[in-house]
C-alpha positions as CSV (number, residue, x, y, z in Angstrom):
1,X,-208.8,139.7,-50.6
2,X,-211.7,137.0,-50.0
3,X,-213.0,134.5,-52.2
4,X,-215.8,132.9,-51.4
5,X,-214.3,131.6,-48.1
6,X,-210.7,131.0,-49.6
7,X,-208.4,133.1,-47.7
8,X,-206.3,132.4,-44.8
9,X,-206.6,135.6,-41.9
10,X,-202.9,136.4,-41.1
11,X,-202.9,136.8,-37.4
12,X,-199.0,137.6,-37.2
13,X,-195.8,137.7,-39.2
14,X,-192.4,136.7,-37.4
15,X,-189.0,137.7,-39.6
16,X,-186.7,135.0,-39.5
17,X,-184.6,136.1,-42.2
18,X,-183.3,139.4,-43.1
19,X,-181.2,139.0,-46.6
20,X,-179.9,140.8,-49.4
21,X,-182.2,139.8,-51.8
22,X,-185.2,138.2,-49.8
23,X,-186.6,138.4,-46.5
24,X,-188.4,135.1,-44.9
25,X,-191.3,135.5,-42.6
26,X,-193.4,132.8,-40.3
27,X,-196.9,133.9,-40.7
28,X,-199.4,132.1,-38.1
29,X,-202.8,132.5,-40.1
30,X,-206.7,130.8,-39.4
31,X,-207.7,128.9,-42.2
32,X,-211.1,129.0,-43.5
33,X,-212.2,126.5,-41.0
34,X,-210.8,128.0,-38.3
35,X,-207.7,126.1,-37.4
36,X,-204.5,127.9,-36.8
37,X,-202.0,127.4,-39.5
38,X,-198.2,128.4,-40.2
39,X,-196.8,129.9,-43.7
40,X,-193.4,130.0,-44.5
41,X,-193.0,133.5,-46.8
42,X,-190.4,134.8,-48.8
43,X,-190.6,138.1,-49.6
44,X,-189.1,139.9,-51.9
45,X,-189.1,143.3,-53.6
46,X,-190.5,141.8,-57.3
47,X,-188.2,142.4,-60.8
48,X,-188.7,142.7,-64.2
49,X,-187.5,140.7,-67.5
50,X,-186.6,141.7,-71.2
51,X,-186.6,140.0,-74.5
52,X,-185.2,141.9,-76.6
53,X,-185.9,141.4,-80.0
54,X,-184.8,142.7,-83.2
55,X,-186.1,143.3,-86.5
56,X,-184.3,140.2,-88.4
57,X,-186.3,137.5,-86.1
58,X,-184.2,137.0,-83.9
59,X,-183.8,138.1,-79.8
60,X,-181.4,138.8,-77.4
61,X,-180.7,136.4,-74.7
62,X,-178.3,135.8,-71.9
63,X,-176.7,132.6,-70.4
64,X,-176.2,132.7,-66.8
65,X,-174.6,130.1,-63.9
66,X,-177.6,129.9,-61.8
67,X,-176.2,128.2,-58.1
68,X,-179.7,126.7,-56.8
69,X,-180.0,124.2,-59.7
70,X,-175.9,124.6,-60.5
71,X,-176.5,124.9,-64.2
72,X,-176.1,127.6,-67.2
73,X,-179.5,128.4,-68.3
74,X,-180.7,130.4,-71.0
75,X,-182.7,133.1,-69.7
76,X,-184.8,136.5,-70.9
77,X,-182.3,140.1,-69.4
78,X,-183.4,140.7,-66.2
79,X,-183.0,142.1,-62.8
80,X,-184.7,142.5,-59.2
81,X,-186.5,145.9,-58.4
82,X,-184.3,148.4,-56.4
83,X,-186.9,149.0,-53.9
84,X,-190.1,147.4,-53.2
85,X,-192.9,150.1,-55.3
86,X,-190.0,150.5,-58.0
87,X,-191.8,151.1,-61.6
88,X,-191.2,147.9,-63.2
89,X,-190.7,149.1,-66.8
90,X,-187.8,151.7,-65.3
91,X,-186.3,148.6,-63.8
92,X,-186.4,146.6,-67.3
93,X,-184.8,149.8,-69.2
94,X,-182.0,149.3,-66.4
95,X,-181.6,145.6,-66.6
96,X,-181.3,145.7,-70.4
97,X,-178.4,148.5,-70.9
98,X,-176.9,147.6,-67.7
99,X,-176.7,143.7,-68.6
100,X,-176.6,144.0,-72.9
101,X,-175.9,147.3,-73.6
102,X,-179.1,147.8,-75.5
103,X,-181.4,151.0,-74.8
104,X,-185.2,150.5,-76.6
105,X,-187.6,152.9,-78.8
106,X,-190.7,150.8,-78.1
107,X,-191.8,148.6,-75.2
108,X,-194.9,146.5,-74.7
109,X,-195.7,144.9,-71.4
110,X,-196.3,141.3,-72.0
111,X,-198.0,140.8,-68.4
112,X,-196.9,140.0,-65.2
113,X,-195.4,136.9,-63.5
114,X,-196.0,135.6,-59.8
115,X,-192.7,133.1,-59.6
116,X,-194.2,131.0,-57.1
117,X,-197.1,131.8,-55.1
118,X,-196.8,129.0,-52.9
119,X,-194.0,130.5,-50.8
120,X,-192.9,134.0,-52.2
121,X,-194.8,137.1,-53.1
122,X,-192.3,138.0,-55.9
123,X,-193.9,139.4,-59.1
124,X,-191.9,139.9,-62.2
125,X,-192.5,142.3,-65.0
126,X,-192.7,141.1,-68.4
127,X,-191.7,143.3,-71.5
128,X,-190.8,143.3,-75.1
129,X,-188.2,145.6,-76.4
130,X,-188.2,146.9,-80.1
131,X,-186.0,149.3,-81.8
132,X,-183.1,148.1,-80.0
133,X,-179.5,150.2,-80.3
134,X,-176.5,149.4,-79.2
135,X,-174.6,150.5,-76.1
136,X,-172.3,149.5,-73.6
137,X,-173.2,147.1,-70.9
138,X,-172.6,148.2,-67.1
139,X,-172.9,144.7,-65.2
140,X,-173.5,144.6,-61.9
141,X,-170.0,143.4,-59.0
142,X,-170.4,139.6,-59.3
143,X,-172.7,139.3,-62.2
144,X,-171.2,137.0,-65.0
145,X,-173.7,136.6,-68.2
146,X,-173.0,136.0,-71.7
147,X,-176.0,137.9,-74.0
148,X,-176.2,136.8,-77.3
149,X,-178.8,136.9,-80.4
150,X,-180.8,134.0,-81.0
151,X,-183.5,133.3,-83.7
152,X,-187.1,133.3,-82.1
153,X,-188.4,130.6,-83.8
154,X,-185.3,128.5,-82.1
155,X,-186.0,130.1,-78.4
156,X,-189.9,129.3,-78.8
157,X,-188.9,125.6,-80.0
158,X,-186.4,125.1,-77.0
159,X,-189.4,126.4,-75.1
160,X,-191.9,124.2,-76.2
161,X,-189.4,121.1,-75.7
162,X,-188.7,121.8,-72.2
163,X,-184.9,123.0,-73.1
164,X,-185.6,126.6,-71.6
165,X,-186.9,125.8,-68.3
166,X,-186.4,129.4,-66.6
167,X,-190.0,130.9,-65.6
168,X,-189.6,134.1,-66.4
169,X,-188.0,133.0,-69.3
170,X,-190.9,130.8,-70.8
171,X,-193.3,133.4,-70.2
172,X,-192.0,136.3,-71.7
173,X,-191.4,133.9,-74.8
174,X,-194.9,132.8,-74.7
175,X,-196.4,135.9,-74.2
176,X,-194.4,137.4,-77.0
177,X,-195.0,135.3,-79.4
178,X,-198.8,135.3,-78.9
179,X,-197.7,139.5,-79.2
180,X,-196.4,138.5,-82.7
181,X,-199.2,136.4,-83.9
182,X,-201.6,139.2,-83.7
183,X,-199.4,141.8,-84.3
184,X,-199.2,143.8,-81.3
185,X,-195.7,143.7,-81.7
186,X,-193.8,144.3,-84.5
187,X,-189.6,144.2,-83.8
């Protein structure tokens, strides 16, 4: 896509990385003056994020070791796509029985999140659940993740304050309680 002489012409894209998760790719590009350029790219297949969130005010959240920042964070359920093209909301559905158990009645997309478009093309889904029921949880080999039920009003406030610092996190929070304000969703 071009705007109004903004974009960089990809010339070629070298792998240098072939991962589980995420692939890394040189790209030598012309800028829009004409001088050659490299990008470092991370690719990746894009994921989707839950907050579940129940009828009493409150939402279901997990707390997960995270190794790049080597901290427990508070995060939103959530879970890389299976395959690149992979329907984001059938991802969330998996990501929120396989990691809490819970299967939904309603959903509502909250929007879409680009993670970091200065290096990775990774775009995350963003839903609310509603009408939440109880299951069994079917974590993934290797995941460790505590889920429990938080009030909203204490998740937005550790938002607001910079205490939940996880992207995805923070968005899906934000979006949903804008959701809530004009009553698009109703837990």
């Amino acid at each position: 896509m071009h705007n109004d002489g903004l974009s960089e012409t990809i010339l070629s894209a070298k792998p240098v990385f072939d991962g589980r998760i995420l692939h890394v790719e040189v790209l030598d590009v012309t800028l829009p003056d004409g001088s050659p350029a490299k990008r470092e790219v991370v690719r990746h297949p894009g994921a989707a994020a839950v907050l579940p969130m129940w009828p009493d005010g409150t939402v279901t959240m997990e707390r997960q070791y995270r190794a790049p920042l080597d901290r427990v964070f508070w995060e939103v359920p959530a879970g890389k796509l299976d395959h690149k093209g992979e329907d984001r909301l059938d991802a969330a559905k998996r990501e929120l029985l396989e990691e809490t158990g819970l299967v939904a009645d309603k959903w509502v997309h909250l929007g879409d999140y680009a993670s970091s478009v200065g290096f990775t093309d990774e775009v995350i889904g963003l839903y609310a659940a509603c009408g939440l029921h109880a299951g069994a949880t079917h974590l993934d080999e290797g995941e460790f993740l505590r889920a429990e039920r938080r009030p909203f009003a204490e998740v937005l406030a550790d938002v607001l304050a910079g205490r939940i610092i996880d992207g995805k996190t923070v968005c899906a929070v934000l979006q949903a309680n804008e959701r809530l304000r004009t009553g698009e969703i109703v837990p």
